[in-house]
Structures are given as structure tokens and as C-alpha cells.
C-alpha positions, 0 to 999 in steps of 0.5 A: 745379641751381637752389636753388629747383628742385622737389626740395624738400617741405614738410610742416607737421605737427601736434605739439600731442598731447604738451601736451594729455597733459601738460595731463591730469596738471596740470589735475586739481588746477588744477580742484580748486582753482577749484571753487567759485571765481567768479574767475579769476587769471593765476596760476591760468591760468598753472599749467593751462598749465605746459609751459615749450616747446610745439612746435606745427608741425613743417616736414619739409624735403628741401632743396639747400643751397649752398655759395658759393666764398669767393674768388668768392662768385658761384661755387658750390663745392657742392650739398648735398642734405638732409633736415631737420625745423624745429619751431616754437612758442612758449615757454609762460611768454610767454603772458599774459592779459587777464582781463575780469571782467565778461564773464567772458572771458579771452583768451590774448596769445601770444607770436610763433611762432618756431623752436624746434628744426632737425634734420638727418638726418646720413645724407640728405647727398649731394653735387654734385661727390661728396666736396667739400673741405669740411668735415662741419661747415660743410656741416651748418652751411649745410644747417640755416641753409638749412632754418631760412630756409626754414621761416621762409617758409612761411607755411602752416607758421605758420599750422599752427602757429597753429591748433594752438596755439589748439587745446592752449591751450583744450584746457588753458584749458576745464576750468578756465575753464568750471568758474569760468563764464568763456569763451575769446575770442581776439584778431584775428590779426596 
């Protein structure tokens, strides 16, 4: 078995309802406060977007990790099979915004998409050769480095994650900006 040989999957998966829902127990009072205002704040921006983590994208894995012999580090001692779940997104209190007064837009400077949280299922483990000498925590060690470097090369899975974010940040941003006459822009992608 071969570290890049088909028994791997991945599934970038939307997680953008949570903070939308949140945003609908937050905005209400946001927008009462704006109402017969003309101008928009960073401040006022930053609290319609008062979640401290947003997970945007989430990288379900069935992977093969491997473990190198530490006296041969060309050798393999072990292959371990895993199943694990990569979430990525931004922290919210990253976002800044560039308000332009006269066109009355404001566009969102979002920090990079990173992983947030990396979880294995315990349980998915099996083994090439069965009960290897070595330890339940190493082995977890190398199969969550192992799914955390591979998420990290799925571009499909940042651009998921991106598109996403897009979608939550005017879900929360548009009551508040329409009701001050202002519109969203968004910069050109990296």
C-alpha cells in the first residue's frame, strides 16, 4: 500500500448554518440601532458579526497514515488506516472592513482560511501488520498530522470554504447595510 493509492475520500461540506442562526439572534438589535442612521462603523459591522470562530468547510477523510522505523527512516514499520473530519474557517474578530463613505459600499478583509479543528474517529483505526508496537498515541498523532496535511492540499476544500464564508458574512452584513443604504463589495480573490 501506497500513501497516495485510492483508498482515500474527500468531502468538503458546508457548515455555514450555525452562524447564520446565531446572526438571527444578534441582528435584531444591531439593526434597531442603525435605523435612521446614514452612516456605517466598523463597530457597528463588527458586532452584526459577533461570532468568535466560523467554521466554514469541513474535509471528511478516509486516509493511510504511515509509520516511518526511526532507526531506518526509509522503512515503514506500519500502515495505519483512519477515518477523520478537518474543519476550516476563519476567526471572526480577524475580519476588518474598508468602509467607502461616498459609494456607500463596504467590503469585508478576511483573514486567510485555516484549520480550526482535526478529528479522528478512534474507533476507524486498523492496522498493516495487526497489532503494531506502537503506541495508541503516536499512532493518533501521525494519522491527525496526516489528515491535517492533506486537507491543507485540497484546494477544492478552501475554495468551499471560501464560498461559504461569502455566504454567512452577507447573510449577517445585509439587513444591516441595506437598511443604512450601503452595499457589499468583495475584494478579488488571492
Amino acid at each position: 500500500m501506497k500513501k497516495n493509492e485510492p483508498e482515500k475520500k474527500r468531502f468538503p461540506i458546508m457548515a455555514a448554518g450555525a452562524a447564520v442562526l446565531a446572526a438571527c439572534l444578534v441582528l435584531p438589535a444591531v439593526i434597531s440601532r442603525i435605523e435612521k442612521e446614514d452612516v456605517i462603523t466598523s463597530a457597528q459591522l463588527e458586532k452584526a458579526i459577533d461570532i468568535s470562530q466560523l467554521s466554514t468547510a469541513e474535509f471528511v477523510y478516509n486516509g493511510i497514515a504511515e509509520k516511518y522505523n526511526e532507526e531506518y527512516p526509509e522503512r515503514v514499520d506500519c500502515y495505519i488506516a483512519y477515518n477523520a473530519s478537518v474543519k476550516v474557517g476563519i476567526q471572526m474578530e480577524d475580519v476588518t472592513f474598508e468602509i467607502q463613505e461616498e459609494e456607500k459600499t463596504v467590503t469585508p478583509v478576511l483573514p486567510d482560511i485555516t484549520v480550526q479543528i482535526a478529528t479522528l474517529d478512534e474507533n476507524s483505526l486498523s492496522y498493516i501488520p495487526k497489532n503494531p508496537d506502537v503506541p495508541l498515541k503516536d499512532m493518533l498523532i501521525l494519522c491527525k498530522e496526516d489528515a491535517i496535511r492533506e486537507a491543507g492540499e485540497s484546494e477544492k476544500l478552501y475554495e468551499t470554504a471560501e464560498e461559504n464564508l461569502k455566504m454567512v458574512m452577507e447573510a449577517l452584513l445585509s439587513p444591516v447595510l441595506e437598511n443604512a443604504g450601503y452595499s457589499l463589495v468583495w475584494q478579488a480573490s488571492k
